[in-house]
C-alpha positions as CSV (number, residue, x, y, z in Angstrom):
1,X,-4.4,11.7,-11.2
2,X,-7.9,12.4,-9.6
3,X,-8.3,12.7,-5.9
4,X,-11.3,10.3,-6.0
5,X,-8.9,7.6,-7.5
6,X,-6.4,8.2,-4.9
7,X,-8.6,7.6,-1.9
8,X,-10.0,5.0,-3.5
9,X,-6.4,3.0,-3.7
10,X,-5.6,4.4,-0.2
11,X,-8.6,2.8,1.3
12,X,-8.3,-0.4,-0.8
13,X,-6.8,-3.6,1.0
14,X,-3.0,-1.1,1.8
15,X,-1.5,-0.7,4.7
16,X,-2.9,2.6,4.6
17,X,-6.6,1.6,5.1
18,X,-5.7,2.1,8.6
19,X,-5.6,5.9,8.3
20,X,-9.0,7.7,9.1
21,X,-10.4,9.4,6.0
22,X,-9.0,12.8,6.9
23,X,-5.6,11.8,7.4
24,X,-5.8,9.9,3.9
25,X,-7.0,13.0,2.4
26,X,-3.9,14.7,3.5
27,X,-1.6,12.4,1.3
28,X,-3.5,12.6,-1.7
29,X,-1.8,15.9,-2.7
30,X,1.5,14.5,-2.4
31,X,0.2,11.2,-5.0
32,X,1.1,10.6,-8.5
33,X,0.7,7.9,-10.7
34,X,4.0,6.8,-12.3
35,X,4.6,3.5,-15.1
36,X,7.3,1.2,-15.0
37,X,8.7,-1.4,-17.4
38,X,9.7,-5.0,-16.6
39,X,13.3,-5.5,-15.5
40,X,12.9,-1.4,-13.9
41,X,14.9,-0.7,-10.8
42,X,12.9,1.4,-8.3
43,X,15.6,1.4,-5.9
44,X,18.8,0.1,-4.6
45,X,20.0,-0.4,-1.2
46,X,21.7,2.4,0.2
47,X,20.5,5.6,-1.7
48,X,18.9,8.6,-0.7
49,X,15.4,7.1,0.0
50,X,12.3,10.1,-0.2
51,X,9.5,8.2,-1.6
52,X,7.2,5.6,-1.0
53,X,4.9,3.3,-3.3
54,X,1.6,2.1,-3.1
55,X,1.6,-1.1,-6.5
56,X,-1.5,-0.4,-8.4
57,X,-1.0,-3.1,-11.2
58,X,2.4,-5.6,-12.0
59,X,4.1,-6.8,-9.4
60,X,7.6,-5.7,-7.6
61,X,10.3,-7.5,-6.4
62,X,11.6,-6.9,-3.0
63,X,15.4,-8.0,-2.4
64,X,18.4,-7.8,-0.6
65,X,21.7,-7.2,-2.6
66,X,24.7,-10.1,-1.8
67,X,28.4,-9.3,-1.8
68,X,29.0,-11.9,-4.6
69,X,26.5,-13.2,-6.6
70,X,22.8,-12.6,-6.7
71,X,20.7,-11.0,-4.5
72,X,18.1,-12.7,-2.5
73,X,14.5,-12.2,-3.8
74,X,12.5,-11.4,0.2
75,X,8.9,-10.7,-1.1
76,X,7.0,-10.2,-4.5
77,X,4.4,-7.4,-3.9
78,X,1.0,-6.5,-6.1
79,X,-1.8,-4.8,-6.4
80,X,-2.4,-2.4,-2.9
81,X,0.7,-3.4,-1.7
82,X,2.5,-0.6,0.2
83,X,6.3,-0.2,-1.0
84,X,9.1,1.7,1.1
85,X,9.7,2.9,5.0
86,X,13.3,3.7,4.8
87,X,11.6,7.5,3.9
88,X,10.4,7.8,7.2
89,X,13.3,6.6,9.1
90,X,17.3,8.9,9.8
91,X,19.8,8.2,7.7
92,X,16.9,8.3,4.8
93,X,18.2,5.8,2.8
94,X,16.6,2.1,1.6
95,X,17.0,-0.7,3.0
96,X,16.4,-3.5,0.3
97,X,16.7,-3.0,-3.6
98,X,13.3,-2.9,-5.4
99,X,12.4,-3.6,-9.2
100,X,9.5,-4.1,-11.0
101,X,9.3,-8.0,-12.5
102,X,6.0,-6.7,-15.0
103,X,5.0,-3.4,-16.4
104,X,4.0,-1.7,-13.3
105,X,1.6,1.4,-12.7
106,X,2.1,3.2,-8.9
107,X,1.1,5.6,-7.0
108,X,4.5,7.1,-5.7
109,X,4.3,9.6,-2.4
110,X,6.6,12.5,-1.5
111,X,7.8,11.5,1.8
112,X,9.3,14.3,2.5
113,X,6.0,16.8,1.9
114,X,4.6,13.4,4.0
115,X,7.3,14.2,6.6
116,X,6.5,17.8,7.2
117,X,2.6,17.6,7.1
118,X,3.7,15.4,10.0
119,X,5.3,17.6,11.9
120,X,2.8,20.2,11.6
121,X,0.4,17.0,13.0
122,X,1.7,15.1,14.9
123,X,-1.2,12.4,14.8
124,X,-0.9,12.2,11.9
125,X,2.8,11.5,12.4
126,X,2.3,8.8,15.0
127,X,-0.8,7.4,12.9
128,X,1.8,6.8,10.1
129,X,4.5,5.2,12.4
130,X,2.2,2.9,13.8
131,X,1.4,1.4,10.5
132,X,5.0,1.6,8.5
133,X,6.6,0.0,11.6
134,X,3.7,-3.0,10.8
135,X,5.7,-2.9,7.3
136,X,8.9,-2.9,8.9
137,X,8.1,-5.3,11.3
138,X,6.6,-7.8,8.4
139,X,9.4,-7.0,5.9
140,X,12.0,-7.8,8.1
141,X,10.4,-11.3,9.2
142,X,10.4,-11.6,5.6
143,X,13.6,-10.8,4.7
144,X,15.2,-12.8,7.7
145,X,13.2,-16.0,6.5
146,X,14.4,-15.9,3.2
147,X,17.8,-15.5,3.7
148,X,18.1,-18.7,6.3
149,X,16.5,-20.1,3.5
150,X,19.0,-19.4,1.0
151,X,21.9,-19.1,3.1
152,X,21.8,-22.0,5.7
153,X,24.2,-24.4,5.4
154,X,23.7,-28.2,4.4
155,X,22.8,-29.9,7.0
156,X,22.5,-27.3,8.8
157,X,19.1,-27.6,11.0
């Protein structure tokens, strides 16, 4: 995939756009485009989690697992939609289940070539925090809405 196209989608409407230019420029190298089918699991909750996603085209499906039955659908995500944390957060491992409801294209990022350019800068680093803990931070609202939602009693008020 070409550099120009990257920074283009890093710039456009993502969580991302909050990097300067030069720290966007330092992910590109660690970008590449991959395709999914409908019905494709990106991940499940639990395993080793090194990656994160920026949606191109299709839409995913953002979920938590339940014990018994079906899992609880906590956000659809589209076009410049940023996908994944749990790479940048110990034990490294997600916290939802992910899969694509279209054929999806995405940019997919090796967090952990992310991780060590961010040692090596530590703004950089901090810069990222800042705007994954934004996705964590909105994920989580999301996730906790959803499941009073589906969970709360009748009656219940």
């Amino acid at each position: 995939m070409q550099t120009d196209a990257v920074m283009q989608e890093l710039q456009a409407n993502t969580l991302l756009s909050g990097l300067s230019q030069a720290q966007a420029a330092r992910l590109v190298p660690f970008a590449n485009e991959v395709q999914i089918g409908a019905g494709d699991v990106l991940f499940q909750q639990g395993q080793a989690a090194d990656v994160f996603y920026v949606v191109r085209s299709g839409s995913i499906q953002v979920g938590v697992p339940a014990i018994n039955g079906p899992g609880v659908e906590v956000q659809t995500l589209g076009p410049h939609d940023v996908l994944g944390w749990s790479w940048l957060i110990p034990p490294y491992k997600w916290a939802f289940e992910a899969k694509s409801l279209t054929r999806s294209t995405l940019l997919r990022f090796d967090g952990k070539a992310i991780l060590q350019e961010c040692e090596r800068d530590p703004a950089l680093g901090y810069a990222l925090m800042k705007l994954f803990a934004a996705l964590m931070s909105v994920r989580l609202q999301a996730a906790r809405l959803r499941m009073m939602e589906c969970w709360a009693p009748p009656g219940w008020a």
